[in-house]
VOSE-990801 format. One record per atom (N, C-alpha, C): residue in three letters; atom name; x, y negated, z. Coordinates in nm, 2 decimals, always signed. Layout:
['ALA'; 'CA'; [X; Y; Z]]
...
This chain:
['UNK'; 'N'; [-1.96; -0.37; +1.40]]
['UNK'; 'CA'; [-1.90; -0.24; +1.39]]
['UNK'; 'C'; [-1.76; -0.25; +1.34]]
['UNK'; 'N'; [-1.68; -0.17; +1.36]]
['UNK'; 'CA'; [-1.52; -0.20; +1.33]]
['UNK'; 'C'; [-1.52; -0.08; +1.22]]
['UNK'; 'N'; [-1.42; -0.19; +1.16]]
['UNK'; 'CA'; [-1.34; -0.11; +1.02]]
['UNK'; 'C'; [-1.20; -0.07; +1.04]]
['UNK'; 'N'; [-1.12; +0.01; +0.97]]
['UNK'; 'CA'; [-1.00; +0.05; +0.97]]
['UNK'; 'C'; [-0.99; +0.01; +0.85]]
['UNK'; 'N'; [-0.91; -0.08; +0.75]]
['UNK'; 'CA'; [-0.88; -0.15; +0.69]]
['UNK'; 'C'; [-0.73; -0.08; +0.65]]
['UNK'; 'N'; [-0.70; -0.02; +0.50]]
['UNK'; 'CA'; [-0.62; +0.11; +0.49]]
['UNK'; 'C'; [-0.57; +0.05; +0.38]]
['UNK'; 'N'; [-0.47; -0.04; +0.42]]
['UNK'; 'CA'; [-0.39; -0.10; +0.30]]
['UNK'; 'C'; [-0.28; +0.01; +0.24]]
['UNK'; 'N'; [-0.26; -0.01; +0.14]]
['UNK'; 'CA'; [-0.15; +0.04; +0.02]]
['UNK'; 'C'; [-0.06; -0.11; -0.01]]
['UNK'; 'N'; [+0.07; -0.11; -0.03]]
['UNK'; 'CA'; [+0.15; -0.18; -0.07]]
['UNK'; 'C'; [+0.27; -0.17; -0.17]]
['UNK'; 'N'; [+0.30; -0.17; -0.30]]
['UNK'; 'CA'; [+0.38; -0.08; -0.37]]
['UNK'; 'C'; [+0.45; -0.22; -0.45]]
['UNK'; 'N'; [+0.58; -0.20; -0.50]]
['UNK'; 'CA'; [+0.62; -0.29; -0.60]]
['UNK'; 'C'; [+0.56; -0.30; -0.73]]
['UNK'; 'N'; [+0.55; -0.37; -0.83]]
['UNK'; 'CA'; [+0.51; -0.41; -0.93]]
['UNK'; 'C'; [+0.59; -0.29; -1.06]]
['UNK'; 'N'; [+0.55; -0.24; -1.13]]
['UNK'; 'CA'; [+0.57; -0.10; -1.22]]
['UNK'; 'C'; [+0.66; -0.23; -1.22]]
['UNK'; 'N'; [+0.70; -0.32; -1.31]]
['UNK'; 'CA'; [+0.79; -0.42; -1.39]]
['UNK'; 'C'; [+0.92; -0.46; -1.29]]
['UNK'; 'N'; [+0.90; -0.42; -1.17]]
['UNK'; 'CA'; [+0.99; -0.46; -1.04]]
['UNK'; 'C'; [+1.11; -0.34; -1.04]]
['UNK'; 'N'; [+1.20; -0.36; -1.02]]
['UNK'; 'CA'; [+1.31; -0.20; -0.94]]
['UNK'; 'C'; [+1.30; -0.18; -0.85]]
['UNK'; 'N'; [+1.27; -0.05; -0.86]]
['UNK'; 'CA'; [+1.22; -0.01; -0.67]]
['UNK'; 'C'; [+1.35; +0.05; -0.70]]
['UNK'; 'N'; [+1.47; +0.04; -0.60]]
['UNK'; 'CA'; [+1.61; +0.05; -0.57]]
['UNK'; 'C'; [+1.57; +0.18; -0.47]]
['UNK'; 'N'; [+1.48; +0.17; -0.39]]
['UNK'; 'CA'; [+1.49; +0.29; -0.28]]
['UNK'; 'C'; [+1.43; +0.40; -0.34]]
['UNK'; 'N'; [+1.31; +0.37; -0.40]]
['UNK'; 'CA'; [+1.27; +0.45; -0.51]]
['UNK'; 'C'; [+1.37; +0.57; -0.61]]
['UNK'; 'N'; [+1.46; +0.49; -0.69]]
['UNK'; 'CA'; [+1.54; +0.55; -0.74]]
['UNK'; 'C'; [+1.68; +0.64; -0.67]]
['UNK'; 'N'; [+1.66; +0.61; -0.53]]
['UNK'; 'CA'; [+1.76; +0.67; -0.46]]
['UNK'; 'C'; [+1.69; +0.79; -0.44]]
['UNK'; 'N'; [+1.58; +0.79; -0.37]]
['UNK'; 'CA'; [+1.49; +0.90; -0.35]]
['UNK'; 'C'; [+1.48; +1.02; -0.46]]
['UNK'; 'N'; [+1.41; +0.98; -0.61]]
['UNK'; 'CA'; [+1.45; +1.02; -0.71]]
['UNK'; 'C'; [+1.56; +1.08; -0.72]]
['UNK'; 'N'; [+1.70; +1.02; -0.74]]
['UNK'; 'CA'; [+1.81; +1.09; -0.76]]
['UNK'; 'C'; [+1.83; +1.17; -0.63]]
['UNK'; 'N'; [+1.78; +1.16; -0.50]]
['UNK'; 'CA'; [+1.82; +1.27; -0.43]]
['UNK'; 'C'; [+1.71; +1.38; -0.46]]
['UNK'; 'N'; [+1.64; +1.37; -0.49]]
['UNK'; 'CA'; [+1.54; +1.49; -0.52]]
['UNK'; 'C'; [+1.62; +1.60; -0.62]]
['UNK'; 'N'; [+1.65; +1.53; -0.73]]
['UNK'; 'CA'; [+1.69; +1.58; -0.80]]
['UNK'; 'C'; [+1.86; +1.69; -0.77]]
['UNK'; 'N'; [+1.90; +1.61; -0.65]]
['UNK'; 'CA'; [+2.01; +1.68; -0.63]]
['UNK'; 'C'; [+1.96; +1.83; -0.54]]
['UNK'; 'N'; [+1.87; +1.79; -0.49]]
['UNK'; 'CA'; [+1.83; +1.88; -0.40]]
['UNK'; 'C'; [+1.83; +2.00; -0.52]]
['UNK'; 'N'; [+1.78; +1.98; -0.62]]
['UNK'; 'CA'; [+1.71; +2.09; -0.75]]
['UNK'; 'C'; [+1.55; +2.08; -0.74]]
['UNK'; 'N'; [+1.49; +1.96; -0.74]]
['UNK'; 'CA'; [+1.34; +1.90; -0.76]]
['UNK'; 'C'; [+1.36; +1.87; -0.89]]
['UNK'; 'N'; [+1.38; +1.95; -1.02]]
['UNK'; 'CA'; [+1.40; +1.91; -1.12]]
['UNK'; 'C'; [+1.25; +1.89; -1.21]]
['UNK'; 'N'; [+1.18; +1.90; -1.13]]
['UNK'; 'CA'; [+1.02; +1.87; -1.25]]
['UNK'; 'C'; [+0.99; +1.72; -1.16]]
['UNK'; 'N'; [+1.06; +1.70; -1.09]]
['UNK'; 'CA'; [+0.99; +1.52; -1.00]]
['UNK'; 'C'; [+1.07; +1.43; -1.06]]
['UNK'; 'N'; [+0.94; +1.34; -1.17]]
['UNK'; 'CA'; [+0.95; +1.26; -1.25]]
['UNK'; 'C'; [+1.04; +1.11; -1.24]]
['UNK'; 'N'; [+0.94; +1.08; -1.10]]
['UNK'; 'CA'; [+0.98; +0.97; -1.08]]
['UNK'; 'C'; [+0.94; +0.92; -0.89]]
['UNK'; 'N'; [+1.01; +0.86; -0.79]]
['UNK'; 'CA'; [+0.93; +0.85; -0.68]]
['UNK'; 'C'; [+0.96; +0.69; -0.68]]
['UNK'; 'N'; [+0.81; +0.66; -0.63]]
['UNK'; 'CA'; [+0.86; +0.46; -0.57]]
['UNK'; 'C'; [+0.80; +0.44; -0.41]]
['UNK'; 'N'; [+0.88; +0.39; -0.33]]
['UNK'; 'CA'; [+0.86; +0.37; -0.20]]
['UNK'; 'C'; [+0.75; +0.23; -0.16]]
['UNK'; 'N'; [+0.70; +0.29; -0.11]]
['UNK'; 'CA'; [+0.54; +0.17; -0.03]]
['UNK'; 'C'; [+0.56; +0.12; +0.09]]
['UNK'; 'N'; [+0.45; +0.03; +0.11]]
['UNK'; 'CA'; [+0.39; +0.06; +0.25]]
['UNK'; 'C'; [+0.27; +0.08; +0.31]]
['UNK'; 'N'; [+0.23; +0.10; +0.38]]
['UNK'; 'CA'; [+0.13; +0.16; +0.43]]
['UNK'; 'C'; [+0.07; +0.09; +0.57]]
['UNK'; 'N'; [-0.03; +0.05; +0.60]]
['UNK'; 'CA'; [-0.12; -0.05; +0.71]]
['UNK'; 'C'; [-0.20; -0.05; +0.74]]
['UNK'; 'N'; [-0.25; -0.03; +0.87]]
['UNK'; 'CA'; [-0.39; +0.01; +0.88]]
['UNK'; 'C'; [-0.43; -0.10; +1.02]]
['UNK'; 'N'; [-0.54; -0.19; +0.94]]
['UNK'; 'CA'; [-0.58; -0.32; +1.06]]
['UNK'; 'C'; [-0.70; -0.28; +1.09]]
['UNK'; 'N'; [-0.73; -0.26; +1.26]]
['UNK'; 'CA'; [-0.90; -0.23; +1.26]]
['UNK'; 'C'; [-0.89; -0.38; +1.28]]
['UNK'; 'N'; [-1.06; -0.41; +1.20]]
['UNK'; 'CA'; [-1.13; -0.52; +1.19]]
['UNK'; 'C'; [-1.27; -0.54; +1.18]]
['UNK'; 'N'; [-1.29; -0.57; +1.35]]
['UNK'; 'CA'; [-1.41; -0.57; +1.36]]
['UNK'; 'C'; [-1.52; -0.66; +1.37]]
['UNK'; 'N'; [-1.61; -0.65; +1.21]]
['UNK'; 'CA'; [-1.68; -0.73; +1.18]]
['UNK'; 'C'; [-1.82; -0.62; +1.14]]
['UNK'; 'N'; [-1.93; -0.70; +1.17]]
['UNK'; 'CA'; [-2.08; -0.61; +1.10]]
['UNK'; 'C'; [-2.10; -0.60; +0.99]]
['UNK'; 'N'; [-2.10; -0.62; +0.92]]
['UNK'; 'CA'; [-2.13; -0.67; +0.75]]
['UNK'; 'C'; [-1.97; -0.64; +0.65]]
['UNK'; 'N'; [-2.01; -0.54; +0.59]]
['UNK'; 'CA'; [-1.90; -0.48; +0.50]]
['UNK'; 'C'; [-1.77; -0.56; +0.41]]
['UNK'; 'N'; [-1.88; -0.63; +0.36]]
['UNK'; 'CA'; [-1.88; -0.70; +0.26]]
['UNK'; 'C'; [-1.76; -0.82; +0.36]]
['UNK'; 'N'; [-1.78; -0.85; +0.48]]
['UNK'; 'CA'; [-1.68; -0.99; +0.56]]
['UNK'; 'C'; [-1.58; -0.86; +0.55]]
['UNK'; 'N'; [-1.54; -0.77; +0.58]]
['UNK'; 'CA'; [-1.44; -0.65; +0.63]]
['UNK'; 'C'; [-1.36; -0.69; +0.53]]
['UNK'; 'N'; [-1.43; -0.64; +0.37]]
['UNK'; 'CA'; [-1.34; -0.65; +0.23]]
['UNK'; 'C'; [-1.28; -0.78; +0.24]]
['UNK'; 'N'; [-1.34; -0.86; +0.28]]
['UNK'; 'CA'; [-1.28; -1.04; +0.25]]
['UNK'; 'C'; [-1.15; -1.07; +0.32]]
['UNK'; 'N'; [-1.16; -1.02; +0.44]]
['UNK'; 'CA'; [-1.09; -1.03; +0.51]]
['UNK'; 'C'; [-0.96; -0.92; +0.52]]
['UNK'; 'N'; [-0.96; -0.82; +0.48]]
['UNK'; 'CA'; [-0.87; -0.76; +0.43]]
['UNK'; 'C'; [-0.82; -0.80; +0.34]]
['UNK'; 'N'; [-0.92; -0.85; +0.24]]
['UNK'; 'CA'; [-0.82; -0.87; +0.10]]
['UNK'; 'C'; [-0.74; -1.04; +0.13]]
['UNK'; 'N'; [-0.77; -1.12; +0.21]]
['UNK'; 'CA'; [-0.74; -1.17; +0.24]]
['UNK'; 'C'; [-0.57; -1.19; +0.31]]
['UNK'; 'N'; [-0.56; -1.13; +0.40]]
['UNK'; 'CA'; [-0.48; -1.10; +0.47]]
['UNK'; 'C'; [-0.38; -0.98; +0.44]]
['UNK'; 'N'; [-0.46; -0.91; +0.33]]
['UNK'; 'CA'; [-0.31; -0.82; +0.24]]
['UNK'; 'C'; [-0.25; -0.92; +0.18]]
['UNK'; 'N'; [-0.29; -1.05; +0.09]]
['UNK'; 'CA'; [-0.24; -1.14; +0.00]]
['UNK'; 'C'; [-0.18; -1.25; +0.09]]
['UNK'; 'N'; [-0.19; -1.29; +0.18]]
['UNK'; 'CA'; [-0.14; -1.32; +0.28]]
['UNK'; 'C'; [-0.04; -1.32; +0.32]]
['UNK'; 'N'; [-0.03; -1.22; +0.40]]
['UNK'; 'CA'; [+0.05; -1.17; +0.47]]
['UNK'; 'C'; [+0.14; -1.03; +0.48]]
['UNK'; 'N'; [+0.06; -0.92; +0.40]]
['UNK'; 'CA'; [+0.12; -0.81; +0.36]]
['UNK'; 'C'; [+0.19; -0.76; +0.28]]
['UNK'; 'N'; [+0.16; -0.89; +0.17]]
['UNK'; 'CA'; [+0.21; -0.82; -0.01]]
['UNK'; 'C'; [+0.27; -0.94; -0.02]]
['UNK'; 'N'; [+0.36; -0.94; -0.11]]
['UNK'; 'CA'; [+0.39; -1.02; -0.25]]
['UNK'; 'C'; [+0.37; -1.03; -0.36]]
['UNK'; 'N'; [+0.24; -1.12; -0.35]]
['UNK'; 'CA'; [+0.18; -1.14; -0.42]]
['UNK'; 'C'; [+0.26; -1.17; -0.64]]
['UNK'; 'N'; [+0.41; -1.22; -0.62]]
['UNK'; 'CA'; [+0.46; -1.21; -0.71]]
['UNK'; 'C'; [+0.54; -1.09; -0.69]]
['UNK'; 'N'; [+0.58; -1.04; -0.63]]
['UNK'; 'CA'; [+0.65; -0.89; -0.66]]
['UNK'; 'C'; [+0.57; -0.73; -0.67]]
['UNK'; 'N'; [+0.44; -0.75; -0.60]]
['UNK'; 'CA'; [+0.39; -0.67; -0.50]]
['UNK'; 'C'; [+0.24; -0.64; -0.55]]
['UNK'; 'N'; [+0.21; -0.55; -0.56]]
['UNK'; 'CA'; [+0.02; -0.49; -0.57]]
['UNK'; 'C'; [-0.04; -0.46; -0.42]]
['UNK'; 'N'; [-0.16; -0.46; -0.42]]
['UNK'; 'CA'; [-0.21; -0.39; -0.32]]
['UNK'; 'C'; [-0.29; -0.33; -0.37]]
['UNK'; 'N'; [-0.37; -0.26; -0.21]]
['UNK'; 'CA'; [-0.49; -0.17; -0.27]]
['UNK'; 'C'; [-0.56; -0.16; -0.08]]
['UNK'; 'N'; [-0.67; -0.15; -0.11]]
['UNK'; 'CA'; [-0.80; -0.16; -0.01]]
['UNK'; 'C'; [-0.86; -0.07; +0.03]]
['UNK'; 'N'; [-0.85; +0.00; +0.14]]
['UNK'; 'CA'; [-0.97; +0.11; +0.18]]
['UNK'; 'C'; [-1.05; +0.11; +0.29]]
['UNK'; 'N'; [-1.11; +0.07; +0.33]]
['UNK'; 'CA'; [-1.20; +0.05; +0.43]]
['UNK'; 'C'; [-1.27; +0.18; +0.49]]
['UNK'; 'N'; [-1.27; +0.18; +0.59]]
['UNK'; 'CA'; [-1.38; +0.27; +0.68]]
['UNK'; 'C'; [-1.42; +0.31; +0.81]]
['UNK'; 'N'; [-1.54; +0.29; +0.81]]
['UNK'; 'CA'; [-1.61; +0.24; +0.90]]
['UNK'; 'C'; [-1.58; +0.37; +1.06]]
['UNK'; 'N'; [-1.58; +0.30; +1.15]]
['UNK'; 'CA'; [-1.55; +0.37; +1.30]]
['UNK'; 'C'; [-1.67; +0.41; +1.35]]
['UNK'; 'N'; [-1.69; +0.48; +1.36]]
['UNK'; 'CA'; [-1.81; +0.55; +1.41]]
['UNK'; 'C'; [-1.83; +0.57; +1.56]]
């Protein structure tokens, strides 16, 4: 059965997200004066089709550390779901 494989990609809280803070300061011009803070991502969605859940996670998490993140600058995050 196939997964859709719903990566998140964000810099490291410790990192400067430069686009981030552009965003931010234009918010603010706009008059978004209660928006704290914004940081820019990415966002990925791999269908991956395997039977067994459990190979889906591996292989996603594999292949975000891989190939999608930076692993020294960069976090991810995992969402899987199943295609019906």
């Amino acid at each position: 059965m196939p997964y859709i494989a719903k990566i998140k990609v964000t810099l490291r809280q410790s990192i400067l997200d430069v686009q981030g803070k552009a965003v931010d300061h234009a918010l603010k011009n706009l008059g978004y004066r209660t928006v704290e803070s914004a940081r820019i991502g990415k966002y990925i969605e791999v269908t991956i089709n395997e039977d067994e859940l459990a190979e889906a996670e591996r292989i996603g998490n594999e292949i975000s550390r891989k190939l999608l993140s930076n692993p020294v600058m960069e976090n991810y995050s995992l969402e899987l779901e199943l295609i019906k």
